[in-house]
gemmi code that builds the backbone of each chain (N, CA, C; Angstrom):
import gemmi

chains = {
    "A": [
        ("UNK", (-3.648, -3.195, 2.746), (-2.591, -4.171, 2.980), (-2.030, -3.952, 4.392)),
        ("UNK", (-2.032, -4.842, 5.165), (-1.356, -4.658, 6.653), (-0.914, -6.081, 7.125)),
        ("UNK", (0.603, -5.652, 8.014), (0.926, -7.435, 8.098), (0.932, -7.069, 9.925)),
        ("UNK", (0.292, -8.007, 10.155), (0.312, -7.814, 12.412), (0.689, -9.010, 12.340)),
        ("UNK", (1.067, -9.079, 13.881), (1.447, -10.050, 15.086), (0.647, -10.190, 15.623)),
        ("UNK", (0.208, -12.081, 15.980), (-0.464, -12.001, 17.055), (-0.066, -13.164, 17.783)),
        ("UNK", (-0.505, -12.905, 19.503), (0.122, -13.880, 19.794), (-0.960, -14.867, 20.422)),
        ("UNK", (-1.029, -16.146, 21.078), (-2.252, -17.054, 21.738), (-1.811, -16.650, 23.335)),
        ("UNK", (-2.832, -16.974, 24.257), (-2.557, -16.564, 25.557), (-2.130, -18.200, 25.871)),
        ("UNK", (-0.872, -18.007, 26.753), (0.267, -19.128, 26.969), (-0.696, -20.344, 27.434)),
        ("UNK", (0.550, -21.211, 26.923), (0.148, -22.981, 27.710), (1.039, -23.157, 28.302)),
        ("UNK", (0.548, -24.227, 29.711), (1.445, -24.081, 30.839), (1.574, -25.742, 30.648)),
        ("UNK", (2.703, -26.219, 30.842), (3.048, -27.603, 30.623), (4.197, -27.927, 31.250)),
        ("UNK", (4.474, -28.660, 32.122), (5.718, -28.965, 33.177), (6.655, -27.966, 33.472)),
        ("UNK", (5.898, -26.706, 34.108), (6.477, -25.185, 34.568), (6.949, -24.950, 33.402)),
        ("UNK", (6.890, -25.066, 32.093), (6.791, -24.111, 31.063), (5.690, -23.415, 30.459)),
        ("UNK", (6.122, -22.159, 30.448), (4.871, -21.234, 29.797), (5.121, -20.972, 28.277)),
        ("UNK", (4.296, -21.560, 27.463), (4.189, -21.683, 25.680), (3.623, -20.628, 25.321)),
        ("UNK", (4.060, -19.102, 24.264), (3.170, -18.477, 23.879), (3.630, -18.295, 22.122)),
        ("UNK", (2.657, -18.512, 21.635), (2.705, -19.162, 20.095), (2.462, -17.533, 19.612)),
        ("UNK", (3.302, -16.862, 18.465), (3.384, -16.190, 17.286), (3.116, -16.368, 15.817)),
        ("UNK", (1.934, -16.103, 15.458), (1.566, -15.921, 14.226), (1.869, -14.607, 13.700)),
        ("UNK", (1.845, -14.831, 12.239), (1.807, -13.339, 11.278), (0.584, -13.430, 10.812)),
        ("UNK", (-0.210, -12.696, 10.506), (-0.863, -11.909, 9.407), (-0.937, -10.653, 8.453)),
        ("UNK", (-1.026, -11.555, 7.429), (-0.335, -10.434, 6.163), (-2.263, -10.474, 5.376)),
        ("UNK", (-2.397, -9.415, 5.787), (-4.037, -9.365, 4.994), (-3.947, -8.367, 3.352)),
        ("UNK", (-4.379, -8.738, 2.443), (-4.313, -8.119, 1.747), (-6.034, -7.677, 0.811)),
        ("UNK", (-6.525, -6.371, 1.297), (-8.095, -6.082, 0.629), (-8.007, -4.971, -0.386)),
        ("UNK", (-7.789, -5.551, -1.341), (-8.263, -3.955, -2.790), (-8.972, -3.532, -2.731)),
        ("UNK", (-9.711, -4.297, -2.708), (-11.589, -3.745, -3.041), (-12.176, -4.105, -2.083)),
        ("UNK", (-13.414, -3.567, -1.739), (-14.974, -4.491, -0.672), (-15.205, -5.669, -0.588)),
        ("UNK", (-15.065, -5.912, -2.058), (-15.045, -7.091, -2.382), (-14.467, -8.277, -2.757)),
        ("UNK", (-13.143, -7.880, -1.838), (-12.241, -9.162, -2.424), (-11.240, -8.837, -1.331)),
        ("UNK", (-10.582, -10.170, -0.558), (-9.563, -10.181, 0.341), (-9.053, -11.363, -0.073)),
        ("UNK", (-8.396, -11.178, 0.954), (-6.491, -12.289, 1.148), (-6.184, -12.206, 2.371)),
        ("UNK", (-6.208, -13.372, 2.716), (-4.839, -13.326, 4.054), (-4.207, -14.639, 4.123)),
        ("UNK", (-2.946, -14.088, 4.571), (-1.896, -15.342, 4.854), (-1.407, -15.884, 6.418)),
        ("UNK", (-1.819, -16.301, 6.841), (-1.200, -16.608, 8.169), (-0.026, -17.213, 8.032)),
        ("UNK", (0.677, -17.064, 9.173), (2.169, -18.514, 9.150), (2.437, -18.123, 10.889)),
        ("UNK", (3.202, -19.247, 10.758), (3.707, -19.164, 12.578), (4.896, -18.439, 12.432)),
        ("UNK", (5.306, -17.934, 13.445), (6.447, -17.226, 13.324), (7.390, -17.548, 14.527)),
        ("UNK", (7.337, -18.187, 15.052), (8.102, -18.335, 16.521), (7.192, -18.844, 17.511)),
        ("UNK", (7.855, -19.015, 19.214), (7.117, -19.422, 20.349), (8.085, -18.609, 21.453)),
        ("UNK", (7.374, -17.755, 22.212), (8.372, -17.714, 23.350), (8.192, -18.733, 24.829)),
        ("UNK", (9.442, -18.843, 25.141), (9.152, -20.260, 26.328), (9.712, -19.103, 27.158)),
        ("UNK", (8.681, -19.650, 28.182), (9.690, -19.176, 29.808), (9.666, -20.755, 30.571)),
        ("UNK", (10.896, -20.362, 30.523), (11.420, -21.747, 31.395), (10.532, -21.651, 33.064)),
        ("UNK", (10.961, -22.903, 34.001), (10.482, -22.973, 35.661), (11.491, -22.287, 35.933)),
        ("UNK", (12.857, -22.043, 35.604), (13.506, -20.966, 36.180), (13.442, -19.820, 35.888)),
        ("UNK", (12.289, -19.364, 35.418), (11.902, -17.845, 34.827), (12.766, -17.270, 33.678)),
        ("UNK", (13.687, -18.056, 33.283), (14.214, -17.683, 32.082), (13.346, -17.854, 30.236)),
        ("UNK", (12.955, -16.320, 29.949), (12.490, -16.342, 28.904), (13.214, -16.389, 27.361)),
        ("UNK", (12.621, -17.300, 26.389), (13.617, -17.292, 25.155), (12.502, -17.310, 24.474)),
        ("UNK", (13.142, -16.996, 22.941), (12.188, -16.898, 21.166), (12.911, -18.004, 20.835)),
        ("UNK", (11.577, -19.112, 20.401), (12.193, -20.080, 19.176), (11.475, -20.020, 18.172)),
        ("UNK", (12.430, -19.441, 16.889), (11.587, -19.326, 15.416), (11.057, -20.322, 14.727)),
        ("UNK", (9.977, -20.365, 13.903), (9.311, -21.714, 13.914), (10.140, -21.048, 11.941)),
        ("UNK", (10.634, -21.991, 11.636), (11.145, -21.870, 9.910), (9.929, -23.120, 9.490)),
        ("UNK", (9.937, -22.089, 7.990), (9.155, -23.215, 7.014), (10.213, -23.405, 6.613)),
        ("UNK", (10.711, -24.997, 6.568), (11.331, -25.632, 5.698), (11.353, -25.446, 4.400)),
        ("UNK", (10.318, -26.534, 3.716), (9.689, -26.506, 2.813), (10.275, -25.551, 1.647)),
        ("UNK", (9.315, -24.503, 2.186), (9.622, -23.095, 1.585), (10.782, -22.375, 1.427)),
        ("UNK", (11.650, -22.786, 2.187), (13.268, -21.867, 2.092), (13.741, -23.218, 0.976)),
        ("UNK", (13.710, -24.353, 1.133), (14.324, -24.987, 0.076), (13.301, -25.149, -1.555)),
        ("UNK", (12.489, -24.665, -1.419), (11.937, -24.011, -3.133), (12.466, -23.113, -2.998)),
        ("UNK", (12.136, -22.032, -2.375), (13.271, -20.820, -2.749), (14.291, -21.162, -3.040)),
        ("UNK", (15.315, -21.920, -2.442), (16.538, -22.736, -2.707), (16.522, -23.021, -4.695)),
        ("UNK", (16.101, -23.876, -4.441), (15.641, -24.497, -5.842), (15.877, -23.320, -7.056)),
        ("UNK", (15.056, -22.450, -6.785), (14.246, -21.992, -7.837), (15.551, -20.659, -8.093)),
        ("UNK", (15.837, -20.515, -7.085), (17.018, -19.330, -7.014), (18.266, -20.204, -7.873)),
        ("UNK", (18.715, -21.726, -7.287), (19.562, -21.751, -7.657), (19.512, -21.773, -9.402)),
        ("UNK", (18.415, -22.653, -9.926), (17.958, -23.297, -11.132), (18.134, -21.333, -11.882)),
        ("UNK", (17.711, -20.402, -11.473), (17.867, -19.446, -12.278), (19.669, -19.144, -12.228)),
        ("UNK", (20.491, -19.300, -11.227), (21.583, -18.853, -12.048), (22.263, -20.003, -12.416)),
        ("UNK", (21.890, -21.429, -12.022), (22.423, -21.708, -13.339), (22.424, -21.640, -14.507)),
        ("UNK", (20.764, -21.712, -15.002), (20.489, -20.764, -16.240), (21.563, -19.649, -16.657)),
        ("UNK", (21.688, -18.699, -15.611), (22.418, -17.864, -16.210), (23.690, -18.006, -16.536)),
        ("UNK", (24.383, -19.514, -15.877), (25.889, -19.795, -16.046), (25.669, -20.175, -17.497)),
        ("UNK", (24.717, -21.129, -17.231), (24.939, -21.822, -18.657), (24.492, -20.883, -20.273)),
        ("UNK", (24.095, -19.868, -20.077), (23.949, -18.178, -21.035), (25.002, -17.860, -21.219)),
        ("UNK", (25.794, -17.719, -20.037), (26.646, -16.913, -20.011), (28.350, -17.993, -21.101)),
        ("UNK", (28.038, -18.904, -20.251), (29.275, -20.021, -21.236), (28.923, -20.182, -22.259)),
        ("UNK", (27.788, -20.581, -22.923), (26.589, -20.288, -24.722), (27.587, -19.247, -24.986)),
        ("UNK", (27.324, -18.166, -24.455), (27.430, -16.718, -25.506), (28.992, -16.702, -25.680)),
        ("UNK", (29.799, -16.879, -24.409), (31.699, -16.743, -25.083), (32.069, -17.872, -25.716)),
        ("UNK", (31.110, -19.185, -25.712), (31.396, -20.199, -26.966), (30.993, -20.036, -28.404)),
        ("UNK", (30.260, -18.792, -28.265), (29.833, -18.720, -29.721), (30.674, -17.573, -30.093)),
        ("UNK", (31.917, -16.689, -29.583), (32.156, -15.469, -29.631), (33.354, -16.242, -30.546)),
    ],
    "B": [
        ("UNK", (-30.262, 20.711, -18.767), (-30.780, 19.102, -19.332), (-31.836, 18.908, -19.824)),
        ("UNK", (-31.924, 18.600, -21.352), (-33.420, 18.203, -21.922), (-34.165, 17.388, -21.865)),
        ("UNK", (-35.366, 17.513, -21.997), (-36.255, 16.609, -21.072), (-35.735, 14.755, -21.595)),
        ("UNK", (-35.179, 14.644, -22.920), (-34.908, 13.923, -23.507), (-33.757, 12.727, -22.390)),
        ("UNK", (-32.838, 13.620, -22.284), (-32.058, 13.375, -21.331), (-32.308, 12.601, -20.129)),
        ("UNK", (-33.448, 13.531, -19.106), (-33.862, 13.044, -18.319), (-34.479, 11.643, -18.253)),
        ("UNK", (-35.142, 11.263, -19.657), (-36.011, 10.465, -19.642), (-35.253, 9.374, -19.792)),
        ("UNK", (-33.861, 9.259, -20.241), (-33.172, 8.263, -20.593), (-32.204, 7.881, -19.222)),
        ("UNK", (-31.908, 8.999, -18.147), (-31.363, 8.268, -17.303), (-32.199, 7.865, -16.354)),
        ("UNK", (-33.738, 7.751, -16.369), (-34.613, 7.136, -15.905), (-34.580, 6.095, -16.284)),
        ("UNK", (-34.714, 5.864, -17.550), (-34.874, 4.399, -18.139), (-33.820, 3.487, -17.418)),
        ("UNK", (-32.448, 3.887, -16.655), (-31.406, 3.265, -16.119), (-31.335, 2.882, -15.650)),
        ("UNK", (-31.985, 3.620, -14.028), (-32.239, 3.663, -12.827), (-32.977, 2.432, -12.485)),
        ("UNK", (-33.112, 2.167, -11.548), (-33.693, 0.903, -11.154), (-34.650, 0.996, -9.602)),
        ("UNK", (-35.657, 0.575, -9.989), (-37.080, 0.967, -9.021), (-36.230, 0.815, -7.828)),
        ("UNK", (-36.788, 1.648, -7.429), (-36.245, 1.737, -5.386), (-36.389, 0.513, -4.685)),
        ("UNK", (-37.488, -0.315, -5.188), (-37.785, -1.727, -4.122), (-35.907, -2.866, -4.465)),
        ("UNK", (-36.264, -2.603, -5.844), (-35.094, -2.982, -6.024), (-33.505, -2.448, -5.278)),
        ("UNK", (-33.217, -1.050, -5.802), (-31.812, -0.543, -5.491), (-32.089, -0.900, -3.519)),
        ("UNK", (-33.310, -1.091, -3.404), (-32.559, -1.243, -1.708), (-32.452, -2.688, -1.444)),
        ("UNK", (-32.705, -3.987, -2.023), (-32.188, -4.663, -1.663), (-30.687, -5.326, -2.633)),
        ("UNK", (-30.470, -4.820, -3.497), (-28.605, -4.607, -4.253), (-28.172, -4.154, -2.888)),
        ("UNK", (-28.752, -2.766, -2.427), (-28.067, -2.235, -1.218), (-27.698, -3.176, -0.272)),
        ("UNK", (-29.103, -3.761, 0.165), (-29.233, -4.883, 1.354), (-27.993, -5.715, 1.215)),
        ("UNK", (-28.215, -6.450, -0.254), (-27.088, -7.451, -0.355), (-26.047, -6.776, -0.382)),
        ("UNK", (-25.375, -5.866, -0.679), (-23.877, -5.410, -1.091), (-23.882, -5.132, 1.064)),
        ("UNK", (-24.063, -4.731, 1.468), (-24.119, -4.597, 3.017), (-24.208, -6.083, 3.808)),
        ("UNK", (-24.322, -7.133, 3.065), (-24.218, -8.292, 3.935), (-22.739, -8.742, 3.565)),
        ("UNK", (-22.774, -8.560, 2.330), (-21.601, -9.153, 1.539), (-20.513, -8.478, 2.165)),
        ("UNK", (-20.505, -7.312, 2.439), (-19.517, -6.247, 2.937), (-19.324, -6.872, 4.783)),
        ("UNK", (-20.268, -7.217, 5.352), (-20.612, -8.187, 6.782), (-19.491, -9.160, 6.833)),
        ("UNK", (-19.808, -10.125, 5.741), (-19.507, -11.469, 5.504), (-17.751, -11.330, 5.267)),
        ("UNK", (-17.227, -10.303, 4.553), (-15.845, -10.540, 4.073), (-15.343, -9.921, 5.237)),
        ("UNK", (-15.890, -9.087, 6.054), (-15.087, -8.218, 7.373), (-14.978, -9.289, 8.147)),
        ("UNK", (-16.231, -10.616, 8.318), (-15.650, -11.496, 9.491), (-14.898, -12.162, 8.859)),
        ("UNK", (-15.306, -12.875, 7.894), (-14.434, -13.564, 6.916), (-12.377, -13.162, 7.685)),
        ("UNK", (-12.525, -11.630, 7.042), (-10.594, -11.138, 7.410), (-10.604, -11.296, 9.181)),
        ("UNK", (-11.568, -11.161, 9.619), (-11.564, -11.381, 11.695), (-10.954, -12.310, 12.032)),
        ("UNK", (-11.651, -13.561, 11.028), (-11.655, -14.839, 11.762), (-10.035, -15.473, 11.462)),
        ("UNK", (-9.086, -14.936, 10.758), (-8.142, -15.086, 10.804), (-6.861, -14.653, 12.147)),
        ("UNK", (-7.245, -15.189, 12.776), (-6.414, -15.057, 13.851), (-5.647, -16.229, 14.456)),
        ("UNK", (-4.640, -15.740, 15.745), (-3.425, -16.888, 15.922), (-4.038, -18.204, 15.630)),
        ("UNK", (-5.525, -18.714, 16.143), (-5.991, -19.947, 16.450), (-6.092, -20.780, 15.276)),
        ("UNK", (-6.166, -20.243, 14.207), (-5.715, -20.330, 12.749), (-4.768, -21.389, 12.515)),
        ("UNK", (-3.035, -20.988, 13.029), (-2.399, -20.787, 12.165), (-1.446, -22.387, 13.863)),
        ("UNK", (-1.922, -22.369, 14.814), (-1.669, -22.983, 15.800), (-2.986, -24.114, 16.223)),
        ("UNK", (-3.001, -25.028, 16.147), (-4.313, -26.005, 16.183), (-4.256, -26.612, 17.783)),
        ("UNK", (-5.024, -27.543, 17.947), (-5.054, -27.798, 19.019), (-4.077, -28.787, 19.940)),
        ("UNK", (-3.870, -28.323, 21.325), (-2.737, -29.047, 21.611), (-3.085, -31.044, 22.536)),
        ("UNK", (-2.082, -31.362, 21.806), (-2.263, -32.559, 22.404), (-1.140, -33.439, 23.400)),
        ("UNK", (-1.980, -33.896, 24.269), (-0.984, -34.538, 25.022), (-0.713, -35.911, 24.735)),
        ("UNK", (0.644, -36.071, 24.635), (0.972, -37.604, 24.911), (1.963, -38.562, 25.543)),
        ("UNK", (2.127, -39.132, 26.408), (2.964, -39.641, 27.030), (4.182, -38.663, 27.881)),
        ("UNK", (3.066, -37.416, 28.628), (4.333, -36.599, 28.947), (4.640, -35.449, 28.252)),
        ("UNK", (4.335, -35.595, 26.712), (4.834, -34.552, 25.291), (3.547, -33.434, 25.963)),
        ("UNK", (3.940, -32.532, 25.253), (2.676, -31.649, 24.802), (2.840, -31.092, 23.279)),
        ("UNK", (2.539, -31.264, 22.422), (2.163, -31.008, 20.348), (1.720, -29.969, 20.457)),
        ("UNK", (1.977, -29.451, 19.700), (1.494, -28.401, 19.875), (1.702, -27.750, 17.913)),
        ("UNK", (0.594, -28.542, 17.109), (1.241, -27.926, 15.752), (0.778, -26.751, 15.364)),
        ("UNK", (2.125, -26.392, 14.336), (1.674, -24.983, 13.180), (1.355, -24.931, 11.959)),
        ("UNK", (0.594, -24.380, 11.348), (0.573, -24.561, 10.289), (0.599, -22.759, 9.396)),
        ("UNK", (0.611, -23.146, 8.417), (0.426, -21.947, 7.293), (-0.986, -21.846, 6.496)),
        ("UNK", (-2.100, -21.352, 6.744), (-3.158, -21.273, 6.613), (-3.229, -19.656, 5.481)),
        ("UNK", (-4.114, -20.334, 4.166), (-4.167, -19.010, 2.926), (-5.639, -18.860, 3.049)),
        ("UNK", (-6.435, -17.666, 2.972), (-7.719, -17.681, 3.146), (-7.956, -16.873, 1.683)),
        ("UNK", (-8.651, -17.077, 0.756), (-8.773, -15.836, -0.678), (-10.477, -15.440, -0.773)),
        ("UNK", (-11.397, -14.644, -0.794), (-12.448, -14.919, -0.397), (-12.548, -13.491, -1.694)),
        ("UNK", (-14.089, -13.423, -2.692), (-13.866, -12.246, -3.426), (-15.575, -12.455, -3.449)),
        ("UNK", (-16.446, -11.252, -4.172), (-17.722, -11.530, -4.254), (-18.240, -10.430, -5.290)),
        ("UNK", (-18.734, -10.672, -5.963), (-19.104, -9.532, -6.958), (-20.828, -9.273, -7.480)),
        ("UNK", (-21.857, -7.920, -7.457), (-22.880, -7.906, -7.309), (-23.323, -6.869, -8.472)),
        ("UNK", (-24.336, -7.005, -9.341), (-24.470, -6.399, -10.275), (-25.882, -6.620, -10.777)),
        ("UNK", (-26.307, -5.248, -11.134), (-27.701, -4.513, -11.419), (-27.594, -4.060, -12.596)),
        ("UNK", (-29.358, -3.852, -12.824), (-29.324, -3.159, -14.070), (-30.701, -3.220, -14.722)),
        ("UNK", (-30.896, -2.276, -15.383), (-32.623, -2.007, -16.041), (-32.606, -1.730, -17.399)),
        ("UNK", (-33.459, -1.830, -18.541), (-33.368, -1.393, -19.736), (-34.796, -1.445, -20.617)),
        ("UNK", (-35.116, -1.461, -21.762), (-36.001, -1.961, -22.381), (-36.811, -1.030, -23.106)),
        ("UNK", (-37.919, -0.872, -24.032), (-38.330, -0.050, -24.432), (-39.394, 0.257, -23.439)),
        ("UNK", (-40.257, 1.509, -23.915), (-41.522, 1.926, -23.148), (-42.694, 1.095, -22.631)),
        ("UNK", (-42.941, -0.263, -23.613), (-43.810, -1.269, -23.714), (-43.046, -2.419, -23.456)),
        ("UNK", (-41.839, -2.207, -23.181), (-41.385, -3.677, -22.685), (-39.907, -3.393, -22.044)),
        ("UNK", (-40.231, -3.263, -20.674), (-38.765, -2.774, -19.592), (-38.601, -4.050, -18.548)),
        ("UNK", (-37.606, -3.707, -18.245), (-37.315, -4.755, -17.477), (-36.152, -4.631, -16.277)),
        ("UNK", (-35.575, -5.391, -15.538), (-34.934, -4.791, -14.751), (-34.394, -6.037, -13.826)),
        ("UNK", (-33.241, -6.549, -13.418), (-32.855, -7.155, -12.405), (-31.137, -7.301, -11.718)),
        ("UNK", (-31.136, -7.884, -11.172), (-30.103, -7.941, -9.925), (-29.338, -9.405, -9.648)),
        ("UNK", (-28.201, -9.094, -9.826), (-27.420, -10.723, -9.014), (-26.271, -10.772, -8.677)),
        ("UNK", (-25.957, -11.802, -8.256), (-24.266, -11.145, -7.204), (-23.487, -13.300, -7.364)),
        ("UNK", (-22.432, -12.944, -6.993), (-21.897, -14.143, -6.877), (-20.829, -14.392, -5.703)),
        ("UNK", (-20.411, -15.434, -5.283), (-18.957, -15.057, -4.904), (-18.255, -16.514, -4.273)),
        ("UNK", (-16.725, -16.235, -4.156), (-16.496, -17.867, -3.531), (-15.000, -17.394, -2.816)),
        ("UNK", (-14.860, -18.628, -2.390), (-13.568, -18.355, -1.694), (-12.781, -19.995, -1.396)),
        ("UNK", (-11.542, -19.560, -0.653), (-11.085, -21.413, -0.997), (-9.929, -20.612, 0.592)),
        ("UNK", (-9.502, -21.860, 1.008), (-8.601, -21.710, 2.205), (-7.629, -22.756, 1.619)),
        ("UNK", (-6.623, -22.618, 2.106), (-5.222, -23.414, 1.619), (-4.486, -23.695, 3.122)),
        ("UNK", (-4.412, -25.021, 3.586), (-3.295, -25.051, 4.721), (-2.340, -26.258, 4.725)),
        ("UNK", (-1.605, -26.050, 5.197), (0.055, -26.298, 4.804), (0.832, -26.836, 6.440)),
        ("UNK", (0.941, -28.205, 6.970), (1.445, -28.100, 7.989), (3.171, -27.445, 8.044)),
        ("UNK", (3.816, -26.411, 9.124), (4.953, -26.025, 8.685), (5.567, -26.480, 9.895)),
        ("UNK", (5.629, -26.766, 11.359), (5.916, -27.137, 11.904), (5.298, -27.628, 13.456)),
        ("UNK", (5.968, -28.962, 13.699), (5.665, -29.355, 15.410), (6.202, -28.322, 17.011)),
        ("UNK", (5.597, -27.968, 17.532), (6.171, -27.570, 18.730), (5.894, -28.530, 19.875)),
        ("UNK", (7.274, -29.333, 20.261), (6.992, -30.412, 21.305), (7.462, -30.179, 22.441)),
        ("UNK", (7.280, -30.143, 23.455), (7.514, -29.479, 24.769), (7.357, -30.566, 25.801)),
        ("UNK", (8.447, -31.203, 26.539), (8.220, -32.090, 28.035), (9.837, -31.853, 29.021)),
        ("UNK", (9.770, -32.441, 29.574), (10.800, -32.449, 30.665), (12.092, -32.096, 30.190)),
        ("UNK", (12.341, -32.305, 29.171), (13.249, -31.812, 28.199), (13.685, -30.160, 28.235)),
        ("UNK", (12.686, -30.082, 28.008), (12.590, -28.336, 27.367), (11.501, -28.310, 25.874)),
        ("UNK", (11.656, -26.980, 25.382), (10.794, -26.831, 24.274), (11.364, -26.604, 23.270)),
        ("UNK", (10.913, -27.635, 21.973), (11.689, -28.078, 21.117), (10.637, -27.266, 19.354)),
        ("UNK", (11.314, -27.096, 18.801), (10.302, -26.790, 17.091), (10.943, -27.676, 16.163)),
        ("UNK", (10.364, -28.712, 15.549), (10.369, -29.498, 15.034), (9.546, -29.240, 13.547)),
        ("UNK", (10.805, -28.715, 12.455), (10.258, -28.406, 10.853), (9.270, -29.749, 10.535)),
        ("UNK", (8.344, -29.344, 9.612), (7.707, -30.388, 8.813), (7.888, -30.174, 7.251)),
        ("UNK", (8.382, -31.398, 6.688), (9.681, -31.135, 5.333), (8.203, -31.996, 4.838)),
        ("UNK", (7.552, -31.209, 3.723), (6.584, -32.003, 2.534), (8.063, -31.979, 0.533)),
        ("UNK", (8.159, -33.392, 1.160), (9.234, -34.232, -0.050), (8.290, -33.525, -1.130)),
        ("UNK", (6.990, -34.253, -0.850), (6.203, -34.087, -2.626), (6.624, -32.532, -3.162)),
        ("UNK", (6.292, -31.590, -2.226), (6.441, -30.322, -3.061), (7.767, -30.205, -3.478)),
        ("UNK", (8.594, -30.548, -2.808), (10.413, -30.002, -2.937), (10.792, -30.657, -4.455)),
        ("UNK", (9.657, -32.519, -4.621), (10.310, -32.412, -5.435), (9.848, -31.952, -6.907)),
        ("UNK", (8.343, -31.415, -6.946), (7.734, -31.314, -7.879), (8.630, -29.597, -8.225)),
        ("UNK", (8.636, -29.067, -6.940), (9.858, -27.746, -7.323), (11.047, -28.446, -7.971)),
        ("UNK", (11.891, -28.791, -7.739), (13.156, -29.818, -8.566), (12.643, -29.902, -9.979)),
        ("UNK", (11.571, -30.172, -10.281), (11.231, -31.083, -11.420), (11.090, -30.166, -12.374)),
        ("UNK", (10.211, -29.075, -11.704), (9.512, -28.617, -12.627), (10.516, -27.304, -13.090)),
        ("UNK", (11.665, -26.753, -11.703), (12.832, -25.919, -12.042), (13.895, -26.955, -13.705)),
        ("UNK", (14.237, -27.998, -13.282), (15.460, -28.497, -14.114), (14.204, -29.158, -15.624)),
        ("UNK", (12.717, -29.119, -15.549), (12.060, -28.664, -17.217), (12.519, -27.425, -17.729)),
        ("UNK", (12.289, -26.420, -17.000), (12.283, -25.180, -17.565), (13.811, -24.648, -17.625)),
        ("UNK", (14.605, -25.066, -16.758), (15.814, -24.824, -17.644), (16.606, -25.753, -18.708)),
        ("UNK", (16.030, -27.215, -18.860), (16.195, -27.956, -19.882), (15.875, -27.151, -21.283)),
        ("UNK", (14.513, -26.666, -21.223), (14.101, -26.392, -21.896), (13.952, -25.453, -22.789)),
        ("UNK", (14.411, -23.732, -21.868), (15.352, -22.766, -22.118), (16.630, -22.861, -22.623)),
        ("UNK", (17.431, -23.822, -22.297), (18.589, -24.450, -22.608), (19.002, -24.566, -24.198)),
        ("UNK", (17.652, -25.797, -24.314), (17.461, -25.989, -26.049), (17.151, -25.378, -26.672)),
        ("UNK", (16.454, -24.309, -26.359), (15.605, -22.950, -26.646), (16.617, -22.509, -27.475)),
        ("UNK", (17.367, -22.043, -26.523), (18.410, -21.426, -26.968), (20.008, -21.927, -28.096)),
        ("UNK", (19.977, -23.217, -27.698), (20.891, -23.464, -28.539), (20.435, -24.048, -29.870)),
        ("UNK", (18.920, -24.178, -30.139), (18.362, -24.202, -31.350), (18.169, -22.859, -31.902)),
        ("UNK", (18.447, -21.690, -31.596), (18.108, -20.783, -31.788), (19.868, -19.993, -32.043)),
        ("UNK", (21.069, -20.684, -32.279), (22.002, -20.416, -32.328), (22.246, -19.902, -33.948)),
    ],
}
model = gemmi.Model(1)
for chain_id, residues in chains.items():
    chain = gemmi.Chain(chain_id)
    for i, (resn, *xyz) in enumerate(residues, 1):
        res = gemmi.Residue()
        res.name, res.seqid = resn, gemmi.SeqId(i, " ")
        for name, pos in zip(("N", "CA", "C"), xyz):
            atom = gemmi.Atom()
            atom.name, atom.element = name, gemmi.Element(name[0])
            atom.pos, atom.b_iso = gemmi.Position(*pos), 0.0
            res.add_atom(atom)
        chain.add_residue(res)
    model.add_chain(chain)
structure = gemmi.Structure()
structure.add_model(model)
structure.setup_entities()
C-alpha cells in the first residue's frame, strides 16, 4: 500500500506556468491483484509576475455524498434516539 | 520417508515441460500487473489540454484502475491413467469520473468543480430508503 505525489512538467499559457498534482494511492496484496486510485489534487500557478500559488482541485461530488450519507446517519440516530424516550 | 510416500508426492508434481511454462506464465502475469500499477501516472488523472478562444482546459479527472489474475496447476490419476494440466485467468476494469476543469487566460487561473446531479441524487435516494426503512424497522419492532 503506498499513496505518492506526482506532478506533470508545467504548461505555459499567457506567462502562466500550469503544474498539475495528482495522488496515487496504489493498493497490491498479492502478485496478483492491484488497485490504484488516482485523483487530482491541486495546480500550482506561477503568475508573469513570478508570483507562485496552490489551487486545490475539490471533488465536489464526493464531499456532498459524504455530506449525505453522514448527515442521513445522524439523523437516523436523532430519530433512535426520540423512539427510545417516547417509549420510556 | 517410505518409498510409499515418495511415490505419492510424485504422483503431484507436474512434468518439468509443464512447471516451466505455469512458471513462464506466472512471470508474464507478474510483467503485465507491474506495468499495469506504472502506467498510472499524473497523465492519467489530467487529459489533454485544449485551447479555445484564448482559454486553455485543462481537465481532471479521478481515474480507478482494479486489475487481479489468478493461475493454477495440477496432476493426478492412477498408474494407467494420469493426467495433468494448467490454466490461469484474469481481468480488470478502469473507472473514471470527471472531477474538475482547470481554465486559465488573461484572467488568471481558475478550478472549476464538475457537480455529477445523477450521483448526488441517487446518494439522496438511496440514503432517505434506508433510513425510511430502518425507521419502520424499528417502530414495527416496538
Amino acid at each position: 500500500m503506498s499513496l505518492q505525489n506526482e506532478s506533470r512538467p508545467p504548461l505555459r499559457w499567457q506567462g502562466y506556468e500550469i503544474s498539475p498534482v495528482s495522488q496515487a494511492f496504489r493498493i497490491e496484496p498479492s502478485p496478483q491483484f492491484g488497485m490504484i486510485w488516482n485523483r487530482p489534487i491541486g495546480v500550482w500557478v506561477q503568475t508573469p509576475q513570478g508570483e507562485q500559488h496552490y489551487l486545490p482541485v475539490f471533488d465536489v461530488t464526493r464531499l456532498v455524498q459524504i455530506l449525505i450519507v453522514l448527515g442521513g446517519m445522524v439523523l437516523f440516530l436523532f430519530l433512535k434516539m426520540i423512539s427510545r424516550r417516547r417509549s420510556k | 520417508m517410505s518409498n510409499l510416500e515418495n511415490e505419492n508426492q510424485g504422483e503431484n508434481r507436474l512434468p518439468a515441460n509443464e512447471e516451466a511454462l505455469a512458471s513462464a506464465a506466472l512471470e508474464t502475469i507478474q510483467d503485465t500487473l507491474d506495468q499495469f500499477l506504472a502506467t498510472a501516472d499524473v497523465n492519467a488523472v489530467f487529459g489533454e489540454t485544449i485551447k479555445h478562444q484564448g482559454n486553455l482546459i485543462l481537465p481532471a479527472a479521478e481515474v480507478i484502475s482494479i486489475m487481479g489474475f489468478g493461475i493454477g496447476s495440477g496432476s493426478g490419476g492412477s498408474d494407467d491413467n494420469r493426467g495433468s494440466g494448467s490454466g490461469g485467468g484474469g481481468g480488470g476494469k478502469t473507472f473514471a469520473r470527471p472531477v474538475a476543469v482547470i481554465i486559465a487566460n488573461e484572467g488568471g487561473v481558475q478550478v472549476k468543480p464538475i457537480v455529477d446531479f445523477t450521483k448526488i441524487y441517487l446518494t439522496a435516494f438511496t440514503t432517505l430508503a434506508f433510513i425510511t426503512s430502518a425507521w419502520l424497522r424499528m417502530r414495527r419492532g416496538r
